[in-house]
N, C-alpha and C positions, 0 to 999 in steps of 0.2 A: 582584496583578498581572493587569491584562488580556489579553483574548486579544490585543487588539494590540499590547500592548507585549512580550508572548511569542514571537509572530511574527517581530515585528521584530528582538530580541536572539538570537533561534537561526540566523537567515536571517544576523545577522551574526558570530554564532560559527561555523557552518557553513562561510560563504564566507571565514574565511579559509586554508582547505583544499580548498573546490572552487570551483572561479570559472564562474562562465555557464550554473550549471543552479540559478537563485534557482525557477522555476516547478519544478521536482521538489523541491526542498527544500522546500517550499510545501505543496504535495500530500500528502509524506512526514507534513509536520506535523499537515493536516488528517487523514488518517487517525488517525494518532493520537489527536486531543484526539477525534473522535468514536467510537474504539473499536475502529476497525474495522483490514483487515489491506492491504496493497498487493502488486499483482504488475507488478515495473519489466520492461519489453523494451526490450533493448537491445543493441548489439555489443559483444565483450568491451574495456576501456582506456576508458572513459566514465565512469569515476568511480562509480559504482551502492554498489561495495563500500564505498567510501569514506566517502559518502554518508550510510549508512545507520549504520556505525559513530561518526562525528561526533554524528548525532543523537540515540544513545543516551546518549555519552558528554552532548550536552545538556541531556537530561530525568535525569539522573542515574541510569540504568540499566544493568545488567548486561547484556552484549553475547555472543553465542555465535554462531557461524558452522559452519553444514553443506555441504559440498561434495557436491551428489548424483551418482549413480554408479551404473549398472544395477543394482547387487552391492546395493546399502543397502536394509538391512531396517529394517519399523518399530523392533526393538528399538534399532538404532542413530541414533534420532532421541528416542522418549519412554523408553529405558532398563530393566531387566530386575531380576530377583529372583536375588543370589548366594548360594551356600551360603557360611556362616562358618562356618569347621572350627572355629575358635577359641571362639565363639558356641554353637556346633549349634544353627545357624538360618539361616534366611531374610534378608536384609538388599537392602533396593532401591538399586539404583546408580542414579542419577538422568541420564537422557539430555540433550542438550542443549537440550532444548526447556522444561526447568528454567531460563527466564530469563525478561527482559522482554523486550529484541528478540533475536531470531531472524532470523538471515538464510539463507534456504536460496536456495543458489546453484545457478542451471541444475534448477529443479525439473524440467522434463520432461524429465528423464533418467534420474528412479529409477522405478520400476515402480508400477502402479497400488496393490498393496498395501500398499506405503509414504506413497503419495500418501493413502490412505486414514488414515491413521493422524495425518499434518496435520490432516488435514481435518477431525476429531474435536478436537483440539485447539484451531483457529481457532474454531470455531462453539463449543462447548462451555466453552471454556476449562478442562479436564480430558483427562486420558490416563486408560485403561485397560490396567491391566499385570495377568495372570494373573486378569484377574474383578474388580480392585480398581481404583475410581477414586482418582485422584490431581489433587487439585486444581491450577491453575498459577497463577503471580501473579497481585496483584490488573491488574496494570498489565503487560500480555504485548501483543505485538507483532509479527506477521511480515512480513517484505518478504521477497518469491518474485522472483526475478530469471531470466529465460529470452534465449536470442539466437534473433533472431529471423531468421536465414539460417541458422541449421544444424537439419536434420531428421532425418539420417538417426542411428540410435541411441536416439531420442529416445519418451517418450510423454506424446503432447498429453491437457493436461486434460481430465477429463471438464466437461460445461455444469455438473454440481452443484456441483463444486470452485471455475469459474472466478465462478460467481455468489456464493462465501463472500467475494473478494476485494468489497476496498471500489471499491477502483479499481485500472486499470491504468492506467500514468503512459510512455508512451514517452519514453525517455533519447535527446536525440540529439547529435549533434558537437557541441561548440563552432564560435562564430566565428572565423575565422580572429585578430579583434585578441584575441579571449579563449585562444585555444591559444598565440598568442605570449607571453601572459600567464602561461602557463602552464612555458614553456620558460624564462623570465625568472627564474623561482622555481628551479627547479632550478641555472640556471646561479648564481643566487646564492646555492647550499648548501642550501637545503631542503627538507624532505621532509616532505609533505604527509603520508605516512603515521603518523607521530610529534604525532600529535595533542598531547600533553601537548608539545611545544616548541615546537608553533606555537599555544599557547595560547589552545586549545578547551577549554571548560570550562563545569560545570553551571549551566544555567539557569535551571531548576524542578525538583520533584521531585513525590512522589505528592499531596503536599497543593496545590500550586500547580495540577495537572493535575485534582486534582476541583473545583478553586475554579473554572479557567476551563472546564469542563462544566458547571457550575452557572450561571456566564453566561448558555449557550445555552437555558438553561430562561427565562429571563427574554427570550429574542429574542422580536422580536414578527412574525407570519406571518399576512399576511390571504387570505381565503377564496380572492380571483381569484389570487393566488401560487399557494396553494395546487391548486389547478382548474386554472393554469398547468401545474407538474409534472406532474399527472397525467394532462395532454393528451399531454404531451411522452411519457410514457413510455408511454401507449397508442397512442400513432401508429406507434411504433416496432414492438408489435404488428398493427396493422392492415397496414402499410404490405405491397403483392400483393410485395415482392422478399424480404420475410424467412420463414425456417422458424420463426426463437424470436424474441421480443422479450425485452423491459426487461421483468419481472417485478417484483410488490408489493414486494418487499424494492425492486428499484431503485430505486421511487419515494421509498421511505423514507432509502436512502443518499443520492440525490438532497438532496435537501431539509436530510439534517441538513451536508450539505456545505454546499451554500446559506449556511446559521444561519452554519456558521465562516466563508465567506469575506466575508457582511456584518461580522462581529465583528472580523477580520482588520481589516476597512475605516474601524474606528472607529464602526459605526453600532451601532442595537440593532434593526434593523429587514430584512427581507429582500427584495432588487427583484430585477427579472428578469433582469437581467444577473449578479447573482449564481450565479442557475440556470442561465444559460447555458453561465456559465462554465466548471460542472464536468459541463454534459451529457457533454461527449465523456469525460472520464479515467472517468465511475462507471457509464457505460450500455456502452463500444465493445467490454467483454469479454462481455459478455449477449447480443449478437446475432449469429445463424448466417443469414448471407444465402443466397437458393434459390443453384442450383447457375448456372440459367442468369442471374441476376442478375450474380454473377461472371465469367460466361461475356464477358455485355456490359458488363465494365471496374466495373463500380460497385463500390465500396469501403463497408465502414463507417463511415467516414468523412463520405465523400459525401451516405451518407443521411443521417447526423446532420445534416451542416450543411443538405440538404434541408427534413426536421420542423422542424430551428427557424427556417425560414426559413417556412415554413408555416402555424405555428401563431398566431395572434393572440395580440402579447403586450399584457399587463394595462396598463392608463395606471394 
């Protein structure tokens, strides 16, 4: 199975439980088939949780969900060593980050020691419990979901953590004909949460998910592409209103997004509108604008669409 035809049957198992967020489902997928982890912002009732469980149940994976909480310690996310009276021994109980997708919901609200204890497991794909590492599936996945109007309580990521994410994907409203769409469904008996009776179900599983990684090895990516990229995400450094830019890894996320969303598109080949596309979801958490930059209105945003508006794209 290809990546497009993979795309396209999860996009349509997915939607028929969430309607009018096809470009988050999208994103959700890219991450995954490149490896990497997402952090969604959004208001709470946007579907995020939903979302993210559909897709699991897509890729045929185990689903576990964390609610964070000032109180939550690492042991209750990667799990701890119990005494067994019965045993007289040692026995690990396996935390919930013992899966393929993970959803840790409202991350900046646990404390940085906890955050730290992700953050070892994203990057690593391993926990460390009492000096012992513990490997985690071949095929692991997190989506961090944060709202983006509530602060107080909370603790913002550090730049190391939000640069593990692959991307950040903003969840926003539906359209008004898509929320009627949605009120349609209920009034006619259903509940979108009941996956299994609205008849979401496995799409691929590990073997189909390295066949279409194996794909992207075969994408083909020429030099001015590539020199493309790497403008982009140095301009973002350069640029007199930021403190941090897009860093090597971005360029690298960059790029392998690129590879999926040409593959998505039926090509084997990657153009610049590719790049463009996922500049803003895989660079907007990587850059800390100056103070006075902020001060006069400019957003992340802004400068994004700035550089690529900027930068000479390849013929």
């Amino acid at each position: 199975m290809t990546i497009q035809e993979i795309a396209q049957r999860i996009k349509s198992e997915v939607g028929k439980v969430v309607l009018g967020q096809e470009e988050v489902i999208v994103h959700l997928l890219t991450a995954v088939l490149a490896g990497g982890h997402v952090l969604l912002e959004g208001v709470p009732g946007v579907a995020k949780t939903l979302m993210v469980r559909a897709l699991a149940r897509c890729i045929g994976g185990d689903f576990r969900r964390v609610q964070c909480t000032p109180d939550l310690m690492p042991a209750d996310i990667t799990g701890t060593n119990v005494f067994d009276m019965q045993q007289r021994t040692f026995r690990l109980v396996k935390g919930p980050v013992f899966t393929n997708v993970l959803l840790v919901d409202e991350i900046n609200r646990t404390p940085p020691k906890t955050q730290s204890a992700l953050l070892q497991a994203m990057q690593e794909r391993q926990v460390t419990i009492d000096g012992v590492d513990h490997p985690l599936p071949e095929m692991f996945f997190v989506a961090a979901t944060q709202n983006p109007i509530e602060y107080e309580g909370t603790y913002p990521l550090p730049e190391a953590q939000l640069d593990r994410f692959l991307m950040k994907v903003d969840v926003g409203y539906p359209t008004p004909e898509v929320e009627q769409s949605i009120l349609r469904l209920y009034l006619e008996g259903k509940d979108p949460q009941d996956l299994e009776a609205a008849g979401v179900g496995p799409v691929i599983g590990e073997p189909e998910l390295a066949q279409a990684r194996g794909e992207l090895a075969r994408m083909t990516v020429r030099d001015d592409v590539l020199s493309y990229v790497v403008e982009l995400t140095r301009q973002t450094r350069e640029s007199p209103h930021t403190v941090l830019g897009a860093s090597p890894r971005a360029a690298v996320h960059l790029m392998q997004c690129a590879q999926i969303v040409a593959a998505a598109e039926g090509r084997d080949f990657v153009i610049p509108e590719d790049v463009q596309t996922m500049t803003a979801p895989v660079i907007r958490h990587r850059i800390i604008l100056r103070p006075e930059a902020e001060t006069e209105g400019l957003t992340v945003e802004r400068l994004l669409e700035s550089v690529i508006s900027s930068v000479p794209v390849p013929r």
